[in-house]
N, C-alpha and C positions, 0 to 999 in steps of 0.2 A: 131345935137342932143344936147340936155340939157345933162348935166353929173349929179347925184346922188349927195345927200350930203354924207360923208360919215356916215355909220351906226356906232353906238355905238360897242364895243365892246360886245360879247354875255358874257350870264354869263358863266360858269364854272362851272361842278360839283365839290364838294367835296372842292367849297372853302373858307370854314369855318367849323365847328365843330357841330358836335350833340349839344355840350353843347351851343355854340352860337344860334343856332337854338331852341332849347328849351327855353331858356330863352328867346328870344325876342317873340315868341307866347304865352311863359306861362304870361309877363306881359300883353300883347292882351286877353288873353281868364280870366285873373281877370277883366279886366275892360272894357272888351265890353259889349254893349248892342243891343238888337238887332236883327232881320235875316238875313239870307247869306246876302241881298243885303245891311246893314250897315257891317257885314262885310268885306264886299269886296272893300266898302270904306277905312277902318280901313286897310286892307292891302294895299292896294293904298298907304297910306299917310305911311304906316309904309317902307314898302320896295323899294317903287320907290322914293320917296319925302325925306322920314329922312335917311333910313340907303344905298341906294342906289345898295341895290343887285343885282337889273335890271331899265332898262330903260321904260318911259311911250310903246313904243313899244311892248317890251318882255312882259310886264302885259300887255299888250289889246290882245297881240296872244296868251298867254297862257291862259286867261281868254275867249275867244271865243273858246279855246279848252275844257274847262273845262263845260262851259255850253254845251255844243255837248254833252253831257255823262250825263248815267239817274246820278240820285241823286243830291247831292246840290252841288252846285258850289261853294261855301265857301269851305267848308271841301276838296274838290279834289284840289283845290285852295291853300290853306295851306299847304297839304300835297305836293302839285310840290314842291312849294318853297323850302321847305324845302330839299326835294328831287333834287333840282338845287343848292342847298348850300352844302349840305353836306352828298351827298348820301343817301343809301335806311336807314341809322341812320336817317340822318335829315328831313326825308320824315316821320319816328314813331315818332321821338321827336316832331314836329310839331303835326300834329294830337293829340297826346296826350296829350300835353302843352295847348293847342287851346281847345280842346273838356272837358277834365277830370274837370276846373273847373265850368263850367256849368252842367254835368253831377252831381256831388256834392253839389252844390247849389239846385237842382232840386229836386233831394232824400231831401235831408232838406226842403224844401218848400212845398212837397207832405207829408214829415212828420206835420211838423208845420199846415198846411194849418185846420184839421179838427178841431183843437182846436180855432180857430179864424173866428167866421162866425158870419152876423148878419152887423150893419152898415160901423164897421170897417173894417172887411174884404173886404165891396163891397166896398168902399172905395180904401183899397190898391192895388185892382185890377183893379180900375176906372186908378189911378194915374199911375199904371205901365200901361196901354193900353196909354194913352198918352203919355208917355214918348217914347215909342218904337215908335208910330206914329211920334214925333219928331227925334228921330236919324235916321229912316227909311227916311223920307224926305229930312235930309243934307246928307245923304248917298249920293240918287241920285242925287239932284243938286250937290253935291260936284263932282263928275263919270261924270255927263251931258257931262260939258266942254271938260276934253280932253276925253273922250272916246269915 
């Protein structure tokens, strides 16, 4: 019989902090773009590749958990990690950190929006449909490989 490589170590709850947890989704949820599936890129490269919270394994089994279950798999996604780092705090902080600055931006752009209509506007909505088309696309080629 073959023997096994050895597995990574698993993660740990509760090992880091709400505030570590929040701040590394709240810079994510300023500067994403995107749906669930760039975000799921965006976590990939944040927690498995930069900061190392779990291994390529733990995100492809937590994440084939997460798509199992109705709603978005970004958001349920966010919220384990968090919840694998730093208990049922780092499970709120995530979500919150992750979601509140899109939430915010959206209110302002549904405000702003009726004041700006006419060339311009179909315009900045031409250029955000592109843009989202592009990070949509390195999302999944970037996920293809190891996933």
């Amino acid at each position: 019989m073959k023997s096994r490589p050895p597995a990574r170590p698993p993660v740990h709850a509760a090992a880091g902090s709400a505030g570590e947890v929040f701040t590394a989704f709240l810079r994510l949820g300023l500067t994403s773009f995107g749906g669930p599936v760039a975000h799921l890129a965006y976590f990939r490269r944040e927690f498995v590749e930069r900061r190392a919270w779990m291994n390529e394994s733990q995100f492809a089994q937590l994440l084939a958990l997460c798509q199992f279950l109705p709603g978005p798999a970004s958001s349920q996604l966010g919220a384990s990690i968090g919840l694998l780092r730093a208990g049922w705090a780092g499970a709120l902080a995530a979500f919150l950190a992750f979601t509140l600055p899109s939430a915010v931006l959206l209110f302002a752009l549904a405000a702003w929006l009726p004041s700006v209509s006419g060339p311009v506007g179909d315009a900045a909505l031409h250029g955000l449909k592109l843009v989202a088309l592009a990070v949509v696309a390195q999302a999944v080629l970037g996920m293809a490989r190891p996933l």
